[in-house]
Residue, then its C-alpha position, 0 to 999 in steps of 0.5 A: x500500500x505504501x509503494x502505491x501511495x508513493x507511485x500515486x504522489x510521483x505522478x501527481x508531481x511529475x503532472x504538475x512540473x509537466x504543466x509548469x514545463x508547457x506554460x509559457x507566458x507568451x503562450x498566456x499573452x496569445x490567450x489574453x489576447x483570445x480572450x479579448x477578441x472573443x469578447x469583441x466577436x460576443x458584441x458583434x454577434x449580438x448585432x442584428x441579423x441585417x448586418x454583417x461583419x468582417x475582423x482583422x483585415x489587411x488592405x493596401x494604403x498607399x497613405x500608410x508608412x507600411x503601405x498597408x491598413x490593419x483594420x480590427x472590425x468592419x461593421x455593415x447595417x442598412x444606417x451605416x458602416x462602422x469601422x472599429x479600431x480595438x486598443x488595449x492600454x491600461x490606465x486613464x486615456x487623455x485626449x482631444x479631437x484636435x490633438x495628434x498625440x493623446x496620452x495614457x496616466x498623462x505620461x505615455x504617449x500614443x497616436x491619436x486613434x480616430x486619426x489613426x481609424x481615418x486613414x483606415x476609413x479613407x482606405x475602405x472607402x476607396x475600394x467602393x463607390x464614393x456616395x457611400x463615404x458620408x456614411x463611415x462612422x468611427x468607433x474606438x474600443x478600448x478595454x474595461x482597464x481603461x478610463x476615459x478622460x477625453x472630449x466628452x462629444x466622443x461619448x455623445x451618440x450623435x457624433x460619428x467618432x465614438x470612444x466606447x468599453x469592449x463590453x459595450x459596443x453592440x449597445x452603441x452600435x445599436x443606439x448610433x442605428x437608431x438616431x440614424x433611422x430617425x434621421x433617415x426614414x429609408x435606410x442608407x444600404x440595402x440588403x444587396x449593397x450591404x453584401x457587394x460591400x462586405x464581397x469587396x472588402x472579403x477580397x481585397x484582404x490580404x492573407x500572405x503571411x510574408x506581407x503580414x510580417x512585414x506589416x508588423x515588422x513596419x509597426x514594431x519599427x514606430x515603437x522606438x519613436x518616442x511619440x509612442x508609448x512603450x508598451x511589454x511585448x508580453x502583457x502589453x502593459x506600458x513601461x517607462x521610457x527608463x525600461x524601454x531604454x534598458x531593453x533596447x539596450x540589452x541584447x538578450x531581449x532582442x530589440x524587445x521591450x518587457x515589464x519588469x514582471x516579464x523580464x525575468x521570464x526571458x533569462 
Protein backbone atom coordinates (compact mmCIF):
# COMPACT_ATOMS: atom_id res chain seq x y z
CA UNK A 1 0.00 0.00 0.00
CA UNK A 2 2.82 2.11 0.99
CA UNK A 3 4.56 1.79 -2.64
CA UNK A 4 1.34 2.66 -4.32
CA UNK A 5 0.66 5.54 -2.41
CA UNK A 6 4.33 6.95 -3.26
CA UNK A 7 3.80 5.80 -7.26
CA UNK A 8 0.29 7.84 -6.72
CA UNK A 9 2.40 11.34 -5.30
CA UNK A 10 5.06 10.75 -8.12
CA UNK A 11 2.96 11.04 -10.67
CA UNK A 12 0.80 13.99 -9.24
CA UNK A 13 4.17 15.54 -9.03
CA UNK A 14 5.52 14.61 -12.14
CA UNK A 15 1.98 16.02 -13.96
CA UNK A 16 2.31 19.30 -12.03
CA UNK A 17 6.18 20.12 -13.38
CA UNK A 18 4.73 18.98 -16.85
CA UNK A 19 2.42 21.61 -16.72
CA UNK A 20 4.72 24.14 -15.41
CA UNK A 21 7.00 22.87 -18.05
CA UNK A 22 4.26 23.74 -21.03
CA UNK A 23 3.17 27.33 -19.75
CA UNK A 24 4.92 29.90 -21.36
CA UNK A 25 3.90 33.24 -20.63
CA UNK A 26 3.62 34.45 -24.29
CA UNK A 27 1.52 31.37 -24.89
CA UNK A 28 -0.50 33.23 -21.64
CA UNK A 29 -0.28 36.73 -23.52
CA UNK A 30 -1.78 34.72 -27.02
CA UNK A 31 -4.91 33.79 -24.72
CA UNK A 32 -5.24 37.43 -23.39
CA UNK A 33 -5.15 38.29 -26.35
CA UNK A 34 -8.00 35.29 -27.46
CA UNK A 35 -9.97 36.31 -24.79
CA UNK A 36 -10.28 39.85 -25.80
CA UNK A 37 -11.15 39.11 -29.37
CA UNK A 38 -13.78 36.65 -28.29
CA UNK A 39 -15.19 39.30 -26.10
CA UNK A 40 -15.40 41.57 -29.22
CA UNK A 41 -16.82 38.76 -31.90
CA UNK A 42 -19.97 38.09 -28.40
CA UNK A 43 -20.76 42.03 -29.04
CA UNK A 44 -21.00 41.72 -32.69
CA UNK A 45 -22.85 38.67 -32.84
CA UNK A 46 -25.27 40.14 -30.64
CA UNK A 47 -25.85 42.74 -33.78
CA UNK A 48 -28.88 42.14 -35.56
CA UNK A 49 -29.21 39.92 -38.42
CA UNK A 50 -29.13 42.77 -41.41
CA UNK A 51 -25.79 43.44 -40.54
CA UNK A 52 -22.81 41.81 -41.46
CA UNK A 53 -19.41 41.70 -40.32
CA UNK A 54 -15.69 41.04 -41.02
CA UNK A 55 -12.42 41.12 -38.31
CA UNK A 56 -8.66 41.63 -38.95
CA UNK A 57 -8.46 42.90 -42.22
CA UNK A 58 -5.46 43.83 -44.00
CA UNK A 59 -5.75 46.44 -47.29
CA UNK A 60 -3.37 48.07 -49.17
CA UNK A 61 -2.77 52.09 -48.31
CA UNK A 62 -0.53 53.66 -50.08
CA UNK A 63 -1.05 56.58 -47.32
CA UNK A 64 0.34 54.28 -44.86
CA UNK A 65 4.01 54.16 -43.66
CA UNK A 66 3.73 50.14 -44.07
CA UNK A 67 1.73 50.94 -47.40
CA UNK A 68 -0.82 48.83 -45.58
CA UNK A 69 -4.02 49.37 -43.33
CA UNK A 70 -4.52 46.81 -40.49
CA UNK A 71 -8.24 47.02 -39.77
CA UNK A 72 -9.67 45.35 -36.13
CA UNK A 73 -13.64 45.20 -37.32
CA UNK A 74 -15.74 46.46 -40.12
CA UNK A 75 -19.47 46.67 -39.45
CA UNK A 76 -22.07 46.97 -42.17
CA UNK A 77 -26.02 47.89 -41.30
CA UNK A 78 -28.65 49.14 -43.56
CA UNK A 79 -27.91 53.08 -41.46
CA UNK A 80 -24.05 52.96 -41.64
CA UNK A 81 -20.70 51.34 -41.95
CA UNK A 82 -18.89 51.36 -38.79
CA UNK A 83 -15.13 50.60 -38.89
CA UNK A 84 -13.61 49.79 -35.30
CA UNK A 85 -10.24 50.44 -34.02
CA UNK A 86 -9.54 47.89 -30.61
CA UNK A 87 -6.78 49.37 -28.41
CA UNK A 88 -5.55 47.65 -25.40
CA UNK A 89 -3.88 50.07 -22.79
CA UNK A 90 -4.28 50.07 -19.18
CA UNK A 91 -4.62 53.39 -17.15
CA UNK A 92 -6.63 56.94 -17.75
CA UNK A 93 -6.70 57.88 -21.90
CA UNK A 94 -6.45 61.71 -22.06
CA UNK A 95 -7.33 63.04 -25.23
CA UNK A 96 -8.87 65.54 -27.98
CA UNK A 97 -10.03 65.60 -31.28
CA UNK A 98 -7.53 68.24 -32.07
CA UNK A 99 -4.75 66.50 -30.88
CA UNK A 100 -2.38 64.40 -32.88
CA UNK A 101 -0.93 62.59 -29.75
CA UNK A 102 -3.15 61.78 -26.77
CA UNK A 103 -1.72 60.12 -23.62
CA UNK A 104 -2.27 57.26 -21.12
CA UNK A 105 -1.88 58.25 -16.76
CA UNK A 106 -0.72 61.94 -18.69
CA UNK A 107 2.87 60.30 -19.30
CA UNK A 108 2.88 57.71 -22.03
CA UNK A 109 2.42 58.73 -25.39
CA UNK A 110 0.22 57.33 -28.14
CA UNK A 111 -1.19 58.23 -31.64
CA UNK A 112 -4.49 59.68 -31.73
CA UNK A 113 -6.66 56.53 -32.72
CA UNK A 114 -9.58 58.47 -34.90
CA UNK A 115 -6.66 59.55 -36.69
CA UNK A 116 -5.31 56.61 -36.87
CA UNK A 117 -9.35 54.83 -37.92
CA UNK A 118 -9.39 57.93 -40.56
CA UNK A 119 -6.65 56.79 -42.51
CA UNK A 120 -8.44 53.02 -42.12
CA UNK A 121 -11.95 54.93 -43.11
CA UNK A 122 -10.09 56.51 -46.21
CA UNK A 123 -8.81 53.07 -47.01
CA UNK A 124 -12.12 51.36 -47.34
CA UNK A 125 -13.83 53.62 -48.75
CA UNK A 126 -11.87 53.99 -51.78
CA UNK A 127 -12.36 50.24 -52.79
CA UNK A 128 -16.09 51.20 -53.19
CA UNK A 129 -18.49 53.91 -54.66
CA UNK A 130 -17.80 57.26 -53.32
CA UNK A 131 -21.58 58.08 -52.41
CA UNK A 132 -21.07 55.81 -49.73
CA UNK A 133 -18.09 57.72 -47.84
CA UNK A 134 -20.57 60.05 -45.73
CA UNK A 135 -21.91 57.15 -44.23
CA UNK A 136 -18.47 55.58 -42.14
CA UNK A 137 -18.66 56.04 -38.62
CA UNK A 138 -15.64 55.65 -36.35
CA UNK A 139 -15.82 53.72 -33.37
CA UNK A 140 -12.60 53.18 -30.78
CA UNK A 141 -12.71 50.46 -28.48
CA UNK A 142 -10.65 50.06 -25.57
CA UNK A 143 -10.97 47.62 -22.58
CA UNK A 144 -12.52 47.76 -19.26
CA UNK A 145 -8.53 48.57 -17.91
CA UNK A 146 -9.22 51.97 -19.20
CA UNK A 147 -10.73 55.18 -18.24
CA UNK A 148 -11.71 57.84 -20.15
CA UNK A 149 -10.62 61.37 -19.81
CA UNK A 150 -11.50 62.52 -23.32
CA UNK A 151 -13.58 65.12 -25.33
CA UNK A 152 -16.92 64.18 -23.90
CA UNK A 153 -18.58 64.75 -27.61
CA UNK A 154 -16.89 61.23 -28.27
CA UNK A 155 -19.31 59.52 -25.87
CA UNK A 156 -22.21 61.67 -27.17
CA UNK A 157 -24.17 59.07 -29.75
CA UNK A 158 -24.89 61.72 -32.13
CA UNK A 159 -21.47 62.07 -33.33
CA UNK A 160 -19.94 59.90 -35.88
CA UNK A 161 -16.33 59.42 -33.60
CA UNK A 162 -17.45 57.47 -30.67
CA UNK A 163 -14.84 56.08 -27.87
CA UNK A 164 -16.73 53.11 -26.45
CA UNK A 165 -15.53 49.58 -23.46
CA UNK A 166 -15.37 46.49 -25.46
CA UNK A 167 -18.40 45.39 -23.36
CA UNK A 168 -20.47 47.92 -24.65
CA UNK A 169 -20.15 48.23 -28.29
CA UNK A 170 -23.05 46.40 -29.83
CA UNK A 171 -25.07 48.98 -27.24
CA UNK A 172 -23.71 51.71 -29.19
CA UNK A 173 -23.81 50.41 -32.06
CA UNK A 174 -27.44 49.71 -31.80
CA UNK A 175 -28.01 53.39 -30.38
CA UNK A 176 -25.95 55.22 -33.17
CA UNK A 177 -28.68 52.98 -35.56
CA UNK A 178 -31.42 54.01 -34.12
CA UNK A 179 -30.72 58.04 -34.24
CA UNK A 180 -29.51 57.32 -37.94
CA UNK A 181 -33.50 55.76 -38.50
CA UNK A 182 -34.97 58.74 -37.25
CA UNK A 183 -32.85 60.84 -39.20
CA UNK A 184 -33.22 58.67 -42.13
CA UNK A 185 -36.55 57.47 -43.00
CA UNK A 186 -35.40 54.88 -45.66
CA UNK A 187 -32.16 53.06 -44.95
CA UNK A 188 -28.67 54.28 -46.41
CA UNK A 189 -27.70 50.48 -47.75
CA UNK A 190 -29.85 47.80 -48.81
CA UNK A 191 -29.54 44.11 -48.32
CA UNK A 192 -27.55 43.95 -51.94
CA UNK A 193 -25.48 46.97 -51.33
CA UNK A 194 -24.51 45.54 -47.91
CA UNK A 195 -23.48 42.16 -49.02
CA UNK A 196 -21.29 43.64 -52.50
CA UNK A 197 -19.58 45.61 -49.89
CA UNK A 198 -18.76 43.01 -47.17
CA UNK A 199 -17.87 40.81 -51.01
CA UNK A 200 -15.25 43.91 -51.89
CA UNK A 201 -13.85 44.32 -48.53
CA UNK A 202 -13.55 39.99 -48.26
CA UNK A 203 -11.16 40.15 -51.13
CA UNK A 204 -9.23 42.59 -51.15
CA UNK A 205 -7.94 41.40 -47.76
CA UNK A 206 -4.79 40.09 -47.85
CA UNK A 207 -3.74 36.81 -46.20
CA UNK A 208 0.13 36.39 -47.47
CA UNK A 209 1.76 35.83 -44.18
CA UNK A 210 5.01 37.48 -45.69
CA UNK A 211 3.44 40.61 -46.25
CA UNK A 212 1.82 40.49 -42.75
CA UNK A 213 5.03 40.14 -41.43
CA UNK A 214 6.22 42.93 -42.91
CA UNK A 215 3.35 44.94 -41.96
CA UNK A 216 4.14 44.28 -38.19
CA UNK A 217 7.71 44.48 -38.56
CA UNK A 218 6.78 48.47 -40.01
CA UNK A 219 4.68 48.70 -36.71
CA UNK A 220 7.34 47.33 -34.27
CA UNK A 221 9.65 49.91 -36.09
CA UNK A 222 7.37 53.13 -34.94
CA UNK A 223 7.69 51.79 -31.12
CA UNK A 224 11.13 53.22 -30.72
CA UNK A 225 9.60 56.55 -31.86
CA UNK A 226 9.45 58.49 -28.57
CA UNK A 227 5.66 59.60 -29.70
CA UNK A 228 4.98 56.34 -28.89
CA UNK A 229 4.11 54.55 -25.83
CA UNK A 230 6.33 51.78 -24.91
CA UNK A 231 4.28 49.07 -24.26
CA UNK A 232 5.54 44.93 -22.83
CA UNK A 233 5.85 42.83 -25.67
CA UNK A 234 4.41 40.05 -23.16
CA UNK A 235 1.22 41.65 -21.19
CA UNK A 236 1.21 44.84 -23.23
CA UNK A 237 1.11 46.94 -20.14
CA UNK A 238 3.04 50.21 -20.54
CA UNK A 239 6.59 50.58 -19.25
CA UNK A 240 8.65 53.66 -18.78
CA UNK A 241 10.91 55.44 -21.07
CA UNK A 242 13.74 54.20 -18.41
CA UNK A 243 12.61 50.35 -19.25
CA UNK A 244 12.25 50.89 -22.54
CA UNK A 245 15.84 52.12 -22.77
CA UNK A 246 17.41 49.31 -20.69
CA UNK A 247 15.73 46.85 -23.01
CA UNK A 248 16.65 48.24 -26.30
CA UNK A 249 19.88 48.24 -24.96
CA UNK A 250 20.07 44.71 -23.67
CA UNK A 251 20.96 42.02 -26.29
CA UNK A 252 19.31 39.20 -24.92
CA UNK A 253 15.89 40.99 -25.06
CA UNK A 254 16.21 41.14 -28.78
CA UNK A 255 15.08 44.51 -29.82
CA UNK A 256 12.07 43.70 -27.35
CA UNK A 257 10.60 45.92 -24.55
CA UNK A 258 9.35 43.73 -21.44
CA UNK A 259 7.54 44.86 -17.80
CA UNK A 260 9.88 44.10 -15.12
CA UNK A 261 7.49 41.03 -14.45
CA UNK A 262 8.31 39.71 -17.84
CA UNK A 263 11.76 40.44 -17.57
CA UNK A 264 12.51 37.80 -15.67
CA UNK A 265 10.92 35.15 -17.73
CA UNK A 266 13.37 35.74 -20.89
CA UNK A 267 16.71 34.94 -18.97
Amino acid sequence: MLLFLNFLKKQKTETHSEKARTTNPKQVAVRKGEIGEYKIDIQLDQLSKDCRYLSDLLIKNPKAKSGYSQIDHVVLTPYGIFVIETKNYQGTIYGGKDRKTWSVNGKFKMMNPFIQNYGHIKALSSLIDQKYKEFFVSLVSFTKRATFKVDLDFRKIQSNELIVYDIELSEFIHRKVSVLKIKHKEPLLSEREISVIYDVFLNVNIKDPAIKRAHEQALKADTTDTTTQATCSICNNSVSDKVKSYCLSNQKFNGKIYCYEHQKDVY
